[in-house]
C-alpha positions as CSV (number, residue, x, y, z in Angstrom):
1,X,11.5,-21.4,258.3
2,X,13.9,-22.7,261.3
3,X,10.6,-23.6,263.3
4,X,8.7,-25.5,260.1
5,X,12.3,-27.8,259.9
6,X,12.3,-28.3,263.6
7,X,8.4,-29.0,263.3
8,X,9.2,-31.2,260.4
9,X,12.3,-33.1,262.2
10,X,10.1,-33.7,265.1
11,X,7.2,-35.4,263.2
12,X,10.0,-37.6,260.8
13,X,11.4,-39.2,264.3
14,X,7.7,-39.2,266.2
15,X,5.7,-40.6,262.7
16,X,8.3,-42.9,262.0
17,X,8.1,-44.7,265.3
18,X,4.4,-44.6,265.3
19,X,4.0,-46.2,261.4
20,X,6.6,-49.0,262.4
21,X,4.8,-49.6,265.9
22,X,1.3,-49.9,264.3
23,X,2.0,-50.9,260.7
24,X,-1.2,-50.0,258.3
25,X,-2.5,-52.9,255.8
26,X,-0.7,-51.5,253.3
27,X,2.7,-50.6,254.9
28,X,4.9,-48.2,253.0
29,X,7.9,-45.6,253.2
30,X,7.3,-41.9,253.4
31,X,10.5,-42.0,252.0
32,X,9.4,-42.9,248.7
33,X,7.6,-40.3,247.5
34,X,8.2,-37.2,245.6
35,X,9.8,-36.6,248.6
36,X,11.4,-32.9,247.9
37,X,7.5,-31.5,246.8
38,X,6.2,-32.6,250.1
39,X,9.3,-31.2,252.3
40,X,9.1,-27.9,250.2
41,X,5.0,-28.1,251.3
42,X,6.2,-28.7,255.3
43,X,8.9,-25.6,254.8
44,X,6.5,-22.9,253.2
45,X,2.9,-24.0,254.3
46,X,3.3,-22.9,257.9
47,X,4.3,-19.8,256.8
48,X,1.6,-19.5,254.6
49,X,-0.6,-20.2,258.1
50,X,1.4,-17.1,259.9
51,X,0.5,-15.0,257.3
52,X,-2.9,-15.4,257.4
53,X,-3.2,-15.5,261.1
54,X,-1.5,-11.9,259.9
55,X,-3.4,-10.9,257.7
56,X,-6.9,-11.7,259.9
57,X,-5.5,-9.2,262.3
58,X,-4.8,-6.4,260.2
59,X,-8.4,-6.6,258.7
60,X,-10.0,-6.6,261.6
61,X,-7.8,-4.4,264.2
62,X,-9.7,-1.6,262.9
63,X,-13.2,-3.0,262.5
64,X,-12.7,-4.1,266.2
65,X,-11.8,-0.4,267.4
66,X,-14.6,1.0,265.3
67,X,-16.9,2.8,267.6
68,X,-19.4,1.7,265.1
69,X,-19.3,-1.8,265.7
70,X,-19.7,-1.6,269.7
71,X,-21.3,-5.0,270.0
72,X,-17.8,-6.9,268.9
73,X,-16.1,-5.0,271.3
74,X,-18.8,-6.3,273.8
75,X,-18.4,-9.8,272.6
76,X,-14.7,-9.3,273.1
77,X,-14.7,-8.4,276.5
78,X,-17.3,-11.2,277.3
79,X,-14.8,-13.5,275.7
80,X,-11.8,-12.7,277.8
81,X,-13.9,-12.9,281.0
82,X,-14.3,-17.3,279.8
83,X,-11.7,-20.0,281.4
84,X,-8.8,-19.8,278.7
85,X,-9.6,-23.9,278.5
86,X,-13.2,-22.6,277.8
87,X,-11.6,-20.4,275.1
88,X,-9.3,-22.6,273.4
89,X,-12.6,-25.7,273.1
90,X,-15.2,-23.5,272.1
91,X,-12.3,-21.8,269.1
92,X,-11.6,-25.3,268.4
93,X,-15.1,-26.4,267.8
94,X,-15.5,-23.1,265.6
95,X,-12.4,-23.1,263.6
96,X,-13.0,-27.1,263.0
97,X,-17.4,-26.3,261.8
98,X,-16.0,-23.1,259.7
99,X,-13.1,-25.6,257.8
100,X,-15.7,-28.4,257.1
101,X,-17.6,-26.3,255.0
102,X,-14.8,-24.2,253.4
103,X,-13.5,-28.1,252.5
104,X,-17.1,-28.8,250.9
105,X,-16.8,-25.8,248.7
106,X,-13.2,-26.6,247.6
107,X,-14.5,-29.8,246.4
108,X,-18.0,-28.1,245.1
109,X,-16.9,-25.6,242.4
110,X,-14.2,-26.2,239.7
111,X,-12.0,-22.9,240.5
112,X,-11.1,-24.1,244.5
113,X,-11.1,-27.7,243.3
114,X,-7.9,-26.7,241.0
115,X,-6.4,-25.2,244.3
116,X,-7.1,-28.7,246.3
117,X,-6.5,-31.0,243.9
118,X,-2.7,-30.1,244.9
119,X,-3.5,-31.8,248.3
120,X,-5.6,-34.7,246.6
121,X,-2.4,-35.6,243.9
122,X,-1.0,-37.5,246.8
123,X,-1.2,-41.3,245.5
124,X,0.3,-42.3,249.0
125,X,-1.3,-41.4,252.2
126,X,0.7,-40.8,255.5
127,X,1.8,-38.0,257.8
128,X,4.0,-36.4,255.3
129,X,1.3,-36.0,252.8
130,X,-0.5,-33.2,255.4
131,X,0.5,-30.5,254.3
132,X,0.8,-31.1,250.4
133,X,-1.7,-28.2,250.1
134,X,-1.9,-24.7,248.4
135,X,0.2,-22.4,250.0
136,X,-2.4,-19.2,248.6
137,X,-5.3,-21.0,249.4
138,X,-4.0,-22.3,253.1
139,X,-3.3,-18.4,253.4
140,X,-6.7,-17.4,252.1
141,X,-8.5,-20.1,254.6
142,X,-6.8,-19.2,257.7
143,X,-7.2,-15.5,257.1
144,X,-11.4,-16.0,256.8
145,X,-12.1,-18.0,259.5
146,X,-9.8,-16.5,261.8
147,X,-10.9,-13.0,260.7
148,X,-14.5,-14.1,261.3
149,X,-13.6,-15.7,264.8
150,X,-12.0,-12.5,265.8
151,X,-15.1,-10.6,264.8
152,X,-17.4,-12.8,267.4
153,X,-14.8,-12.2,270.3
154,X,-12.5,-15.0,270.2
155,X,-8.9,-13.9,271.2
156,X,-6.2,-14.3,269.1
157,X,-4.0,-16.4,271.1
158,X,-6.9,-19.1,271.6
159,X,-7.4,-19.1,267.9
160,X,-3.8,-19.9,267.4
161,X,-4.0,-22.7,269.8
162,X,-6.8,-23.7,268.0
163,X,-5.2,-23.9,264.8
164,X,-2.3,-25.7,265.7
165,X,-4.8,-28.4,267.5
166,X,-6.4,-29.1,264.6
167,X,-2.9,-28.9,262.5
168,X,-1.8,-31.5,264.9
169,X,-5.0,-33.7,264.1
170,X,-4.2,-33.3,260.4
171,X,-1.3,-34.8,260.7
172,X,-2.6,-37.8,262.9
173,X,-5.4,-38.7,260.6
174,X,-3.0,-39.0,257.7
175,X,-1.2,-41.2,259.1
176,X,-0.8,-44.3,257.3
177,X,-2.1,-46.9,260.5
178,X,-5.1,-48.8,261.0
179,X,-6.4,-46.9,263.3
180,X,-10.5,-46.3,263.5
181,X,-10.8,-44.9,267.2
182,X,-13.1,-47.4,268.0
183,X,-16.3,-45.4,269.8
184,X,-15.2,-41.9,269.8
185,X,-14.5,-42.8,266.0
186,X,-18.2,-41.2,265.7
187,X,-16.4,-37.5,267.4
188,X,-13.0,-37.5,266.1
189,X,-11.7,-38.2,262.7
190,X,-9.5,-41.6,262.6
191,X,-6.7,-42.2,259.8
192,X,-9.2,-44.9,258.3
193,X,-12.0,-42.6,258.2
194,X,-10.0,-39.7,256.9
195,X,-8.4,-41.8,254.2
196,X,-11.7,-42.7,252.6
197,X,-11.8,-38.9,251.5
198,X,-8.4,-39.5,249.7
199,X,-9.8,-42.8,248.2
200,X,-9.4,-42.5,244.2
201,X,-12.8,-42.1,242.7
202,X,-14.6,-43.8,239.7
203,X,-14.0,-41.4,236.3
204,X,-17.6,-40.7,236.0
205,X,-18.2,-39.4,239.7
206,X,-16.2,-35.9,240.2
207,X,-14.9,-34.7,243.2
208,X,-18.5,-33.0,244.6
209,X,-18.8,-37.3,245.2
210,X,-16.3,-36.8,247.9
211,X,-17.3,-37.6,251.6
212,X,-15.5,-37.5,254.9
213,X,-14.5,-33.4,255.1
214,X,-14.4,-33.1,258.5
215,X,-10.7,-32.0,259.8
216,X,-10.7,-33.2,263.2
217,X,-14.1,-33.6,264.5
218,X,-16.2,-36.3,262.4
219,X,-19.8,-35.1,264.1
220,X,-20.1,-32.6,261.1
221,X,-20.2,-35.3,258.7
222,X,-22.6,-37.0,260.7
223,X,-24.8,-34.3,261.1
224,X,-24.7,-32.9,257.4
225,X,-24.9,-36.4,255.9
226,X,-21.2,-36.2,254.6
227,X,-20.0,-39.4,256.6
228,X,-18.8,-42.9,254.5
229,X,-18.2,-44.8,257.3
230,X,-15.2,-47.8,257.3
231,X,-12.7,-50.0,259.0
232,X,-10.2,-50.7,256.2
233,X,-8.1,-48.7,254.1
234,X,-9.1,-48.0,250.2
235,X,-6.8,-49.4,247.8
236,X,-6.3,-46.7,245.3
237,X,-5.3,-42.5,246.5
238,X,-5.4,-39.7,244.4
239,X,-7.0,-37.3,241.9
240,X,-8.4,-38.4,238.4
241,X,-6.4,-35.7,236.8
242,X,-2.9,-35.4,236.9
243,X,-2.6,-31.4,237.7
244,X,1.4,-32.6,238.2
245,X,4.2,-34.0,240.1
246,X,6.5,-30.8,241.0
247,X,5.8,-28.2,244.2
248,X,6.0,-25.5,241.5
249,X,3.7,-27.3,238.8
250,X,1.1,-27.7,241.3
251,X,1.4,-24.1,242.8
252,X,0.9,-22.8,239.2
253,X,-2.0,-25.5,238.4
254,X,-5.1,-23.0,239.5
255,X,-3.5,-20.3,236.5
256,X,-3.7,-23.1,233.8
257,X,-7.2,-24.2,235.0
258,X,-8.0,-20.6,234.3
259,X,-6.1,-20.1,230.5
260,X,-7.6,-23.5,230.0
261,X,-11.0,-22.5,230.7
262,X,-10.5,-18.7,228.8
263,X,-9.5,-20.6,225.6
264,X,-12.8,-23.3,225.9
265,X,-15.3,-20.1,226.4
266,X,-13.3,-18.0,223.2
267,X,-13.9,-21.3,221.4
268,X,-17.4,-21.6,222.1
269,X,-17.6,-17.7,221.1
């Protein structure tokens, strides 16, 4: 908790600077916000993050050890043999693939998208809006892919590097400047290009309409079609429903999703 506060401090002074220096089209104060549902989000998501980076390595201590599984050993030993900067880009480039398409599925079926819409019920868009996200599914996310990733090799520390690379890209591309990264705009994700995936939708589309997934690396949605391309800021951010406007509200959303949809089938019974 002491570390998330000095995180948070650090990123109020930093973000602050960097929004005044390059001031968005549509300026605005984190400030004005439901401002104590996205401090509780900055206080309890990393440790939602620690204990699935936990959780990974419990599951998979004992998989690893497994005489039974001697090829992961194998690929673990090949692993630590690679430079660690080796390490750390090719963990990067997997953790960043493995999120893209855990994304798509949150937006593809109903159940995840009543977990996500908690990071989509964000009307305004800047740093402070990054980790306005499920603290159980956060948990859940980081547990798979780094239990996977540990499972082909990687080392831990490399995959914790990784995470907090791509934790520190999250935060950058919500930032509420103008910013399109000009021609490695087509590798990275910019604030502009994330944005767009925040950008309120018609009634009639759905979230599946979404584009833009990519965390920090835009090549997936290049690659798999996903990419709405753009060099201005949407007008309108946020979710067509309103799952609601407290940190506990939203936490308890996914359980009302599910009594709402137990009472529709009982009706249809």
């Amino acid at each position: 908790m002491i570390a998330a506060s000095i995180h948070l401090f650090a990123c109020m002074l930093v973000f602050t600077l960097v929004e005044r220096l390059w001031p968005s089209s549509v300026p605005q104060r984190w400030w004005r916000r439901p401002l104590l549902l996205d401090v509780c989000s900055w206080l309890i998501v990393p440790v939602a993050i620690g204990s699935g980076i936990m959780l990974a390595v419990l599951s998979t201590s004992a998989l690893l050890k497994d005489p039974l599984w001697p090829w992961l050993v194998r690929l673990q030993s090949a692993s630590n043999h690679l430079p660690l900067f080796l390490n750390v880009v090719t963990a990067f480039v997997a953790v960043d693939f493995l999120n893209y398409w855990l994304h798509r599925a949150y937006h593809h079926f109903p159940f995840l998208w009543s977990f996500h819409v908690m990071h989509h019920s964000s009307e305004t868009i800047d740093w402070l809006s990054t980790l306005r996200v499920h603290p159980v599914s956060q948990m859940l996310d980081t547990a798979i892919v780094t239990a996977l990733l540990l499972t082909m090799g990687l080392p831990l520390n490399v995959l914790v590097a990784a995470h907090a690379l791509i934790g520190f890209a999250a935060v950058v591309t919500h930032a509420n400047v103008p910013w399109t990264f000009g021609r490695f705009g087509c590798l990275f994700v910019s604030p502009i290009f994330h944005h767009w995936h925040h950008a309120r939708t018609e009634p009639d589309s759905g979230p599946e309409r979404a584009a833009n997934f990519g965390a920090a690396l835009s090549i997936w949605d290049m690659v798999f079609g996903t990419s709405q391309a753009a060099n201005k800021q949407p007008g309108r951010y946020g979710a067509q429903e309103s799952p609601g406007k407290s940190f506990v509200s939203l936490v308890l959303y996914p359980l009302r999703f599910c009594f709402r949809g137990k009472r529709v089938r009982n009706n249809q019974q």
